[in-house]
Every structure is written in C-alpha cells, then in structure tokens.
C-alpha positions as CSV (number, residue, x, y, z in Angstrom):
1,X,166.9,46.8,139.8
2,X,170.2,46.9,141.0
3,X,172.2,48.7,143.7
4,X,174.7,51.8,142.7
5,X,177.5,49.5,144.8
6,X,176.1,46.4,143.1
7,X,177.3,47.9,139.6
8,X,174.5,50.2,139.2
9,X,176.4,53.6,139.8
10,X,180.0,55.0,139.0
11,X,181.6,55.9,135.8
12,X,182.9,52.8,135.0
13,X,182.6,52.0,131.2
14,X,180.3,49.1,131.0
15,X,179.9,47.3,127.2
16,X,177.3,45.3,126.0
17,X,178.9,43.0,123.2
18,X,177.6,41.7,120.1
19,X,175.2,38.7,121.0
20,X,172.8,41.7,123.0
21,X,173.5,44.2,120.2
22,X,171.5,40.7,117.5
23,X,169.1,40.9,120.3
24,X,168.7,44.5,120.4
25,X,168.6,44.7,116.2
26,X,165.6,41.6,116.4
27,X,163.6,44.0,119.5
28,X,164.4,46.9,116.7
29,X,162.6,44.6,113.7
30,X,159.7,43.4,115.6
31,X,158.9,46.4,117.5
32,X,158.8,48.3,114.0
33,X,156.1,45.6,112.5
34,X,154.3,46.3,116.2
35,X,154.5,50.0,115.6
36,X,153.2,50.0,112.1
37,X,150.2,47.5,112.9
38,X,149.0,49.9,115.8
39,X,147.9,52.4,112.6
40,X,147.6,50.0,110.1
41,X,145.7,47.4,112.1
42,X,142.3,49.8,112.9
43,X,142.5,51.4,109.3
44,X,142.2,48.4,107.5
45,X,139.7,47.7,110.3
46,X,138.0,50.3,109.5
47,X,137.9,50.3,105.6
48,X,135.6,47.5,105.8
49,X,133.5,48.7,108.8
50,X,131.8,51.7,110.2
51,X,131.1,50.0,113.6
52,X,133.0,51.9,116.0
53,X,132.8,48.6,118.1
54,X,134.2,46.5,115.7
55,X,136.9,49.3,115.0
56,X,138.4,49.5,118.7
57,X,137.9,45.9,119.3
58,X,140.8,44.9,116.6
59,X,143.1,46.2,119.5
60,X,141.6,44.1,122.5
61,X,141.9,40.8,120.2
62,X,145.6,41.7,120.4
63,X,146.1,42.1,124.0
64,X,143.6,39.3,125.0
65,X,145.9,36.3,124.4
66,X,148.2,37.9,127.2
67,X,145.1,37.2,129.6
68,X,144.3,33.6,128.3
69,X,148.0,32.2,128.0
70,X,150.4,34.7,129.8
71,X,150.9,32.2,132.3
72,X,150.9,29.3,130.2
73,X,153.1,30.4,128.1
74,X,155.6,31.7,130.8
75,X,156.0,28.3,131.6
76,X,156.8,27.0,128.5
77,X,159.5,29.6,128.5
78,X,160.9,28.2,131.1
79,X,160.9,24.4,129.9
80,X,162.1,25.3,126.0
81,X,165.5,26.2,124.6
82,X,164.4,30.1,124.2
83,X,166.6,30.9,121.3
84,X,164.9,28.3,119.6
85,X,161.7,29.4,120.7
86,X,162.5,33.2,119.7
87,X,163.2,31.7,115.7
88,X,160.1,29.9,115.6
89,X,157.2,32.1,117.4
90,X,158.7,35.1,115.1
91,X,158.6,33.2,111.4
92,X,155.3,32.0,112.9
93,X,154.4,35.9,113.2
94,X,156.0,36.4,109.6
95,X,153.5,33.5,108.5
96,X,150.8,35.0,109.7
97,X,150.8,38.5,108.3
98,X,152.2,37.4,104.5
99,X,148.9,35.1,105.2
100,X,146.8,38.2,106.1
101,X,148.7,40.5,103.3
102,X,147.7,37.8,100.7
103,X,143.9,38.1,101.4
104,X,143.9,41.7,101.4
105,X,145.7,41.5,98.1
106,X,143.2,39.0,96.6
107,X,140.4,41.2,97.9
108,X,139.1,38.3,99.8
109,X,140.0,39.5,103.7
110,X,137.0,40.1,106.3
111,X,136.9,41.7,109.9
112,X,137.0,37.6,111.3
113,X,140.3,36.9,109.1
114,X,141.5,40.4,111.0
115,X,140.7,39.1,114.5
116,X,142.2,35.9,113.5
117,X,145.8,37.1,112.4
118,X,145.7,39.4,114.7
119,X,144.9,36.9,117.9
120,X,147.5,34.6,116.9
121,X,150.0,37.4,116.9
122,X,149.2,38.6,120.3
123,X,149.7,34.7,121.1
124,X,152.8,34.6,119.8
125,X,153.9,38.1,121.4
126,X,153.5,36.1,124.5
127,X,155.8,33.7,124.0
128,X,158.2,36.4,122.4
129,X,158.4,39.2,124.6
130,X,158.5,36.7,127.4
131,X,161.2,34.4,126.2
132,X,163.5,37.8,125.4
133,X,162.9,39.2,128.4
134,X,163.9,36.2,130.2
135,X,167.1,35.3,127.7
136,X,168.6,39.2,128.5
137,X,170.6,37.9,131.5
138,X,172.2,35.5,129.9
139,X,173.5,37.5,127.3
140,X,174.9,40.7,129.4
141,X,176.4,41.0,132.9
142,X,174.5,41.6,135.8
143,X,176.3,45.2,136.2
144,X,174.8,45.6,132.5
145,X,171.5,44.7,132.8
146,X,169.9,48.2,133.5
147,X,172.2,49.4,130.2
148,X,170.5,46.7,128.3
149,X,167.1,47.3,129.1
150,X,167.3,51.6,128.6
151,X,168.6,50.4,125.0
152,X,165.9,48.1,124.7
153,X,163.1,50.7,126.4
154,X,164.6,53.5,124.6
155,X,163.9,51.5,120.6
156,X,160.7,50.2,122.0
157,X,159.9,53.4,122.5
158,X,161.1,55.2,119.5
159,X,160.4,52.9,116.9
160,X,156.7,51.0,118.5
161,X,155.3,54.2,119.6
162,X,156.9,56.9,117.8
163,X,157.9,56.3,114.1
164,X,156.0,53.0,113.9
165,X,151.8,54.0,113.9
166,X,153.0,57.2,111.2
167,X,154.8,55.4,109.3
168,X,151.9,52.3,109.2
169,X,149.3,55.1,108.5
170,X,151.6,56.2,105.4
171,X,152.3,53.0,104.1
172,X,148.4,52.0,103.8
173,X,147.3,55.3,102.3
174,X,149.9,53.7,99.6
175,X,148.1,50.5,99.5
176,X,146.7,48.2,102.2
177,X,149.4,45.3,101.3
178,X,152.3,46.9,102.1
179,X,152.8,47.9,105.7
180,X,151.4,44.1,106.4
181,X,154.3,42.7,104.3
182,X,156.9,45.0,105.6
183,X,155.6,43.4,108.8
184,X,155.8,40.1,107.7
185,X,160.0,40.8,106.7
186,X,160.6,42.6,109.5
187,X,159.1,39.9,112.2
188,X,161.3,37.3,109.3
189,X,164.3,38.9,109.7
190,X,164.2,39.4,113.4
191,X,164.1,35.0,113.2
192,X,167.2,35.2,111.1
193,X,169.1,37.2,113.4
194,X,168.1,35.6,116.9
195,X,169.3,32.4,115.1
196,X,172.6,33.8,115.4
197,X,172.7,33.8,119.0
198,X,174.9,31.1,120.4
199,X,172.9,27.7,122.1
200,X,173.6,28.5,125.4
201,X,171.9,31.8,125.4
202,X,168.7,30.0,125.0
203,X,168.9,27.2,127.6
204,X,166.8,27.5,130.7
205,X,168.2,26.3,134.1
206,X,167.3,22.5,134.1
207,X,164.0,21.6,136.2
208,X,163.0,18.7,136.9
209,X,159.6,18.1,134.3
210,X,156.0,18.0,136.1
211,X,152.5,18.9,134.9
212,X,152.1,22.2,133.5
213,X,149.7,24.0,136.6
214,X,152.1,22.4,138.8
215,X,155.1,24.4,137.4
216,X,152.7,27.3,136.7
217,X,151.5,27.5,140.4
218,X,155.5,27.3,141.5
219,X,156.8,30.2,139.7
220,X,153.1,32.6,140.4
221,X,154.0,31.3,144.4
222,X,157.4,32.5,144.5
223,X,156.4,36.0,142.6
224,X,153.9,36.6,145.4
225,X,156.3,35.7,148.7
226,X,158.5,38.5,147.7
227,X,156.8,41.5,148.8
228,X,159.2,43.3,146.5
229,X,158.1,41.7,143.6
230,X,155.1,41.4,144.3
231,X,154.5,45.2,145.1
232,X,156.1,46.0,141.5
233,X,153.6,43.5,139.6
234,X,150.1,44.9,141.8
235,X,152.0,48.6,141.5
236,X,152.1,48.0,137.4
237,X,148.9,46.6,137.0
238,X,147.0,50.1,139.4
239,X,148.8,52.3,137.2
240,X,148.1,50.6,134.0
241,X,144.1,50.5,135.3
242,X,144.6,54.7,135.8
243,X,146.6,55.4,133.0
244,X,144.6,53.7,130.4
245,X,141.4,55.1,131.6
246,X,142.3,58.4,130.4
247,X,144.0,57.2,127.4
248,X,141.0,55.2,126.2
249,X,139.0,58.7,126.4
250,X,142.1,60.6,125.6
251,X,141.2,61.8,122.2
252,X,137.7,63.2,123.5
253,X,140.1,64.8,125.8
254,X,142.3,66.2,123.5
255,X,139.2,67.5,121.5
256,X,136.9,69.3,124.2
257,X,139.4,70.2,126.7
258,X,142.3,71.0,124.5
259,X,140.8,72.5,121.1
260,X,142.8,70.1,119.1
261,X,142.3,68.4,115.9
262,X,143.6,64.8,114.8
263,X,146.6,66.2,113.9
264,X,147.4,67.8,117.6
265,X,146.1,64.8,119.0
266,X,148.6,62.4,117.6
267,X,151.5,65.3,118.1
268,X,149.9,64.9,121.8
269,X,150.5,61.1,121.6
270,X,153.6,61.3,120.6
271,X,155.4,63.5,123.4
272,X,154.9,60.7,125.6
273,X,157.1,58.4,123.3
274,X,159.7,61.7,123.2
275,X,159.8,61.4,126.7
276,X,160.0,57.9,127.4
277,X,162.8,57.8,124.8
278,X,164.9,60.8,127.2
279,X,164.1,58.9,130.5
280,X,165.9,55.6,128.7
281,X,169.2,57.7,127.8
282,X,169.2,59.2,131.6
283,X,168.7,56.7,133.7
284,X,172.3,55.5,133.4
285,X,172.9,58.9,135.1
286,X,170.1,58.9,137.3
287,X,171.4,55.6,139.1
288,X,174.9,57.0,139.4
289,X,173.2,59.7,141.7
290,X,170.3,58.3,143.3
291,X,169.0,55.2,144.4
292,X,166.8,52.7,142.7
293,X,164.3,52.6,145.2
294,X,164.2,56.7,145.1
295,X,163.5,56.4,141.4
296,X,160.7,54.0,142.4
297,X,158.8,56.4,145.1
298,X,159.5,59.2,142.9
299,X,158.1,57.6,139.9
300,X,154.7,57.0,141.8
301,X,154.8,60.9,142.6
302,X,155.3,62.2,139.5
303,X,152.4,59.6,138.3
304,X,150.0,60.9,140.0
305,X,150.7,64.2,139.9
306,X,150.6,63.8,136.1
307,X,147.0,63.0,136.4
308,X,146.4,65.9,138.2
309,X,148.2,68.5,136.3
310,X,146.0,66.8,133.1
311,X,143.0,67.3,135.3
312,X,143.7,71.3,135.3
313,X,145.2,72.3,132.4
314,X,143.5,73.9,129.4
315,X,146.3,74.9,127.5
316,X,147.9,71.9,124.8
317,X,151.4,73.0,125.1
318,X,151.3,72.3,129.3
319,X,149.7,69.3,129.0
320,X,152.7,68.2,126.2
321,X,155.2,69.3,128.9
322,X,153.6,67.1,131.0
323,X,153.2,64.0,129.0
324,X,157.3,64.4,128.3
325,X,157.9,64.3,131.9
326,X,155.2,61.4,132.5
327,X,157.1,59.7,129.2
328,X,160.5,60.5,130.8
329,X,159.1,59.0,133.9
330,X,158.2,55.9,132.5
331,X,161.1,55.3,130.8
332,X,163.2,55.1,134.1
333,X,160.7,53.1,135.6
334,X,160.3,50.4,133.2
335,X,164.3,50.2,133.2
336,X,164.7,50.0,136.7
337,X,162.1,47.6,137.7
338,X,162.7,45.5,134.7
339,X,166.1,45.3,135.7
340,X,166.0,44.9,139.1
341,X,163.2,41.5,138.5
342,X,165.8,40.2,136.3
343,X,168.2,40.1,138.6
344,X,166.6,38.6,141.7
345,X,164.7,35.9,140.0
346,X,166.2,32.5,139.7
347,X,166.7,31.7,135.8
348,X,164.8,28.3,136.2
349,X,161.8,30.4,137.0
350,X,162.1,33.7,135.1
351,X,159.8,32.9,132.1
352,X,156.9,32.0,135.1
353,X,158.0,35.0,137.2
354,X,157.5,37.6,133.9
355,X,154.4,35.8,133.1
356,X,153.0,36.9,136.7
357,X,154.1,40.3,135.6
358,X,153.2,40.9,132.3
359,X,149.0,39.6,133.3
360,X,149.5,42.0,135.7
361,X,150.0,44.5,133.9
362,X,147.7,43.9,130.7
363,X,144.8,43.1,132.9
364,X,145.1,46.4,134.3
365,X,145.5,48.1,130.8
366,X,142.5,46.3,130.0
367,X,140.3,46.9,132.8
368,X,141.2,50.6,132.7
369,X,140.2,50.9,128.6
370,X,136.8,49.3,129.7
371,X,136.2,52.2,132.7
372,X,137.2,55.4,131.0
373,X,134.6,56.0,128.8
374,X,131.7,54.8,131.5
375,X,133.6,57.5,133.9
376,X,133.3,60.4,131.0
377,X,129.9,59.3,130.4
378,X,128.2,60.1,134.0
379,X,130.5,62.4,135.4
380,X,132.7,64.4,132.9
381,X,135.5,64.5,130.6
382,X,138.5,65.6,133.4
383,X,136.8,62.7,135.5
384,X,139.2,59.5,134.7
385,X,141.8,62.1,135.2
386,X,141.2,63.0,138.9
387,X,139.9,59.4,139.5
388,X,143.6,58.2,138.4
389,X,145.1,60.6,140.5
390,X,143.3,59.7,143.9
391,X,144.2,55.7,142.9
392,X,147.3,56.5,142.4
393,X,147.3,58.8,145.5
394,X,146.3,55.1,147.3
395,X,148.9,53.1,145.6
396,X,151.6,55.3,146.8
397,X,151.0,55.1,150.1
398,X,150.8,51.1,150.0
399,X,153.8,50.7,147.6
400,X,156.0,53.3,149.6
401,X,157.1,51.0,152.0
402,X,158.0,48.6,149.7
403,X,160.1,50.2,147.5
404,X,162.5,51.5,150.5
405,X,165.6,51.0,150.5
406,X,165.9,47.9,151.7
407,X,165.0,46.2,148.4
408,X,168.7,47.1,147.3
409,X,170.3,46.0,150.7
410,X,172.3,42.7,149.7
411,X,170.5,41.3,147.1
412,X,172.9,39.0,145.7
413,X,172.4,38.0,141.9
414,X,171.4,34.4,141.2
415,X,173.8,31.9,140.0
416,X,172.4,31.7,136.5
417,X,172.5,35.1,136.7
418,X,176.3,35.2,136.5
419,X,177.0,32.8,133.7
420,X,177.3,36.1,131.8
C-alpha cells in the first residue's frame, strides 16, 4: 500500500508501459484456463462419479499444493531468474493438461489421472502466481504499483471468476476435450509472451546461497516482525476461514433461504465477481480521497457487516446488492494491501515474504470449507453466516490498530524497489 503523498493520490497521469501490459496479457491467458477449469474440472469429475466426496474433493487437490510447498516454493522464487521461471512452470502447466486432454480423448482418463493433473497444476500455480507477484515491481514504478495490481485484480476477476467457470461449463457440454485444450494454449501462450520480457525483470536481488529452511525461516522471520505485515497475512487468512464457511454451504443457502434454483445460484455467484471487478476500476479514485489505512478498517466493516446483512435477508435481489458491495470491497482490498506488501518488502525476500502470505490465506480458505457444513449441520443454515460475522467482529477490533495510519507514515520504498 502506498501513501496518497507517496504517489498514491492526485491526478497525475501515471502509465504503465508495455513490459506490465505482456505481464498483464499472460495474467489474462492463465487466469482464463483457471476460470474455465473451476466448471470443467468437477463436471468431468463428475461424469465418471456420483460420489459427492470425490466430486468436491477435485477442488481441495488443487489448493493443497499451496499448503505443502507455498513456502518452499517462495523461496525458490527468490533464488531463480523469475522470468525464466514464469516460461517454464507455465509450458509445464500446458504439458500437463494436453496430457490430461489426451486421456479423455482416448477414453482412457480416471478420477486418480484427475487428481494427478490437477495436483501438479496447483504446484505449479505456486511457483507462478508467486514469481508474478514478486516480478510486478520490477516492471512498473513504485507510484504505479496500486494501478498495476487494480488491472491485474480487475482480469482476475472478470475473466477467473466471471466469464471463465460459464464458459468451461459450455465448452464441455461440447465435448470434454476442449475446454482442457483451450487450457493447455492458453497456459502455452501465456510462456510465449512472458518470454518477451526483458532478463532483468526476472532477476532476484543477489543473496548469498544457504540451505533451503535456512532461507525459508529468514524471509517467514521478517514477515512476522512487521506488525503491519503481519496483521495483513493473520487478517487474510480470519476472513478467508469466515468467508469460505458460508461459501462452502452457499448453494444450500441460496436454495432454502433464497428460493433459488442453479440458475439463480450461479447469477448469485457471479455479482461478487461484478463487484470485485467495480472496486478494481475505483480504487484509483478511492486513494486520491482517502487513506490506505481507511480503506483497510473500512474494509473489515463492511466484511462483517456483509455476513450479517446475509444472516437477515430473505429476499435474492438484497443479498445480490450485498454480494456487489462485498465484491466491490474486496477488490480495493486486495489492491491495496497487495500493493502496499510490494512496496515495503525488500526484493531479495519478496518471493519468501508472498509465500508467508499466500499459506495464510489458503489455509484459512481451507479450514473454513471444512467448518461450514458441520456449522449448517447442528445449528442451521444462517449459522456460518452470523458465526463469520462475530469472527470478523474479533478481527476488527485486533487488526484496527494496526492498520492506522501510521503504516503509511514514511515508509520509504526499497532500493530494488526503484530500479523501475
């Protein structure tokens, strides 16, 4: 996050350039082939299984490399050329589907060929979205960084979330092969077009080499001394724990407290990717009036008062107002804190620093899935909705310190930082 007298505010023009708009079109590629697997993934799942366990499970294979080797590989981002890195994890991606499209082709796929492609595409994701994350700075000026990352929030957003699972659903009522090769070009043609970045864009700061938990334990140390930091990872990782305990139930949700149908369900799903997509194109304005670390506290409000307003409501078109405003929300958060990380931490630890952060964050997604339904089960289907909002109640009241406004008071970027 950065400061409105740091470069965050004003009217000044600020432009991107060419080398962020090849990362931006390679974010654009993969995050379609990660949009249309969300649909695709479970139905073809689910043509060759009725067990509702082996259904959902097709998406915890996916997220559970991020708990194994998030910190492994956050190192390794930070020891490897991460251009280089970028070309190869993503024509190892491409590999891996045109593998898994050729045995549903031949007939000859199974539900443990599945959870194989699709574990070694979460692996890769880890190194990926990692190494990207880390390489933005690099590629844009400090003063640009929170531009960046709205453009790259705002396509995550639109095209993973929004176009994406449709657009997989309609391409395997077609035939089963094709969304898995459009995946396996898109995640192809994202390696072309990283390759086109220039060398320097994908050299770490030099470290000095020493054994991997060594290097893993200095960069998981230095997240955790800055309370700031620190605050935003355990802050992610409480709202991903409420927020994914009532999605795991959602469409139960949807269906007994809402009256709608598969149809109204998805529409549901959707306005959240609507509003994230809004909250990306605003928060340019937004940090021109107000300060990051307001958008930070008011972000924790509006979180949990989503959970409550879900909690009440009866009526679908309400609870779609409020999913907007909760997308909308999100967007600005994941900009600003995204942003603000980037610029505080050194660029010799930055892969290490996101790797904290992202096993934050899944391991609270993933803990959360696990809880909603048990929660629904003994106690009702609004339940994981006003358990989220008491959490959250908690966690605003422990973060709200934090994110005062002395986390923008001279930060000064990194020296890395300014190479761009």
């Amino acid at each position: 996050m950065i400061t409105r007298g740091a470069g965050g505010g004003g009217r000044q023009r600020i432009r991107l350039g060419g080398e962020f708009a090849r990362l931006w079109t390679a974010s654009a590629l993969t995050n379609v082939a990660d949009g249309v697997t969300l649909a695709a993934g479970p139905l073809l799942v689910s043509s060759l299984t009725d067990d509702p366990v082996l259904i959902g499970s097709a998406v915890f294979v996916t997220q559970l490399p991020w708990l194994l080797f998030s910190l492994i590989s956050g190192a390794y981002v930070d020891r490897l050329d991460r251009r280089r890195l970028l070309v190869v994890v993503n024509l190892v991606r491409g590999a891996v589907v045109t593998g898994l499209a050729a045995t549903i082709a031949t007939g000859t796929v199974s539900v443990p060929i599945i959870y194989a492609a699709f574990f070694l595409i979460g692996t890769s994701e880890t190194l990926a979205d990692n190494a990207s994350n880390a390489m933005l700075p690099t590629l844009v000026s400090v003063a640009a960084l929170p531009k960046a990352n709205a453009r790259l929030v705002a396509v995550q957003m639109g095209v993973n979330q929004f176009v994406g699972p449709p657009l997989g659903a309609s391409l395997f009522a077609l035939a089963a092969t094709i969304p898995f090769g459009l995946n396996a070009a898109a995640f192809t043609l994202a390696a072309v077009v990283l390759g086109t970045l220039p060398r320097r864009a994908g050299t770490p700061a030099p470290v000095q080499r020493r054994p991997l938990w060594t290097e893993i334990r200095e960069g998981a140390q230095w997240m955790w001394r800055n309370r700031v930091l620190r605050m935003i990872s355990v802050t992610l990782c409480g709202m991903n724990l409420t927020l994914f305990s009532t999605l795991a139930i959602f469409v139960v949700y949807a269906q007994q407290r809402l009256g709608l149908g598969e149809i109204g369900y998805g529409v549901l799903l959707a306005t959240m990717a609507v509003g994230g997509i809004i909250g990306a194109g605003l928060v340019s304005r937004l940090r021109a009036r107000l300060a990051d670390s307001v958008l930070l506290r008011a972000g924790l409000v509006l979180e949990t008062l989503t959970h409550v307003v879900l909690a009440l409501v009866t009526e679908p078109w309400v609870a779609a107002m409020t999913l907007v405003i909760f997308g909308m929300h999100n967007g600005v958060w994941d900009v600003v804190s995204v942003s603000w990380r980037q610029r505080i931490v050194p660029d010799a630890l930055r892969g290490r620093a996101n790797s904290v952060h992202m096993l934050f964050g899944v391991g609270g997604a993933a803990l959360g899935s696990l809880a909603g339904g048990p929660i629904v089960k003994a106690f009702g289907v609004t339940a994981p909705f006003w358990t989220a909002a008491a959490l959250m109640a908690v966690l605003t009241v422990v973060a709200w310190r934090a994110f005062g406004r002395h986390l923008v008071d001279d930060v000064a970027p990194a020296p890395a930082e300014q190479r761009a």
